[in-house]
C-alpha positions in Angstrom: 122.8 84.4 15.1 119.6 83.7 17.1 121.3 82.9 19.9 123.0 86.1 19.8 119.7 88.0 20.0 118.4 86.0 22.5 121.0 86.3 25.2 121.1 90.7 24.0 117.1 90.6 24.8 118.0 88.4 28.3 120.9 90.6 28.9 118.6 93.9 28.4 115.7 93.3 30.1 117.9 92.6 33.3 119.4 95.6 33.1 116.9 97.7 32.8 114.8 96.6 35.6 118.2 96.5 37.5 118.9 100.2 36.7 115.5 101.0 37.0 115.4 99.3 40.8 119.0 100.5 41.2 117.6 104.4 41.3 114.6 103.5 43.3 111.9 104.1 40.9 109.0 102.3 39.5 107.7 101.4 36.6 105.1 103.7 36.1 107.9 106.4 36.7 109.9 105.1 33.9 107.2 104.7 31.5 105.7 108.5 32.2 109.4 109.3 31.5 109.0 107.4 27.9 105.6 108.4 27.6 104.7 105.2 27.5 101.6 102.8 29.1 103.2 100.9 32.3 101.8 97.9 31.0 103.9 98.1 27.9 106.9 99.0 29.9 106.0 96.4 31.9 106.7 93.7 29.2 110.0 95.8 27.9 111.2 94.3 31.3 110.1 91.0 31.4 111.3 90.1 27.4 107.8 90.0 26.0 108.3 93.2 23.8 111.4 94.1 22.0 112.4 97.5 23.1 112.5 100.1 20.2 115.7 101.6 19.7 114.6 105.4 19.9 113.8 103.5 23.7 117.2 102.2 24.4 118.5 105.5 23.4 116.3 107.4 26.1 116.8 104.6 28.5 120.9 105.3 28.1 120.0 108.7 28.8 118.2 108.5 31.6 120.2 106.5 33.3 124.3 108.4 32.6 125.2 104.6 30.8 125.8 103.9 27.4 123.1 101.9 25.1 126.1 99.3 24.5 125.9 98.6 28.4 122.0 98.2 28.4 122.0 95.6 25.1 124.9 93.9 26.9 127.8 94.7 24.3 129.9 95.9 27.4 129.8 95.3 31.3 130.9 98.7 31.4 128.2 100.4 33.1 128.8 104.3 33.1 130.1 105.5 29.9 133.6 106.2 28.7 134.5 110.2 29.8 
């Protein structure tokens, strides 16, 4: 089981740095979007804070992709229709 939730934290915090630098936007972008320090945001990214889930959920959002996708459940990245 711990392994599980390591490799879900690993598999998120890539993603959402590679969405993030996907649309060309910055940190500080994302985090005004969450209303949110950047510094906090910041560690979202790098695996040092788990990511609320009322954040995933915005994060899915934001980006048109499913919160399955961002906690690595799926390699699906845009949503079914």
């Amino acid at each position: 089981m711990y392994y599980c939730i390591v490799f879900l934290v690993i598999d998120m915090k890539l993603r959402i740095r590679d969405m993030r630098e996907d649309a060309d936007l910055t940190q500080q972008q994302i985090a005004a979007f969450l209303r949110c320090d950047q510094s906090l945001y910041s560690k979202y990214e790098r695996g040092e804070r788990v990511v609320p889930l009322d954040v995933v959920i915005k994060l899915a959002g934001f980006y048109h992709t499913s919160v399955d996708y961002l906690v690595g459940l799926t390699n699906q990245r845009k949503p079914y229709p």
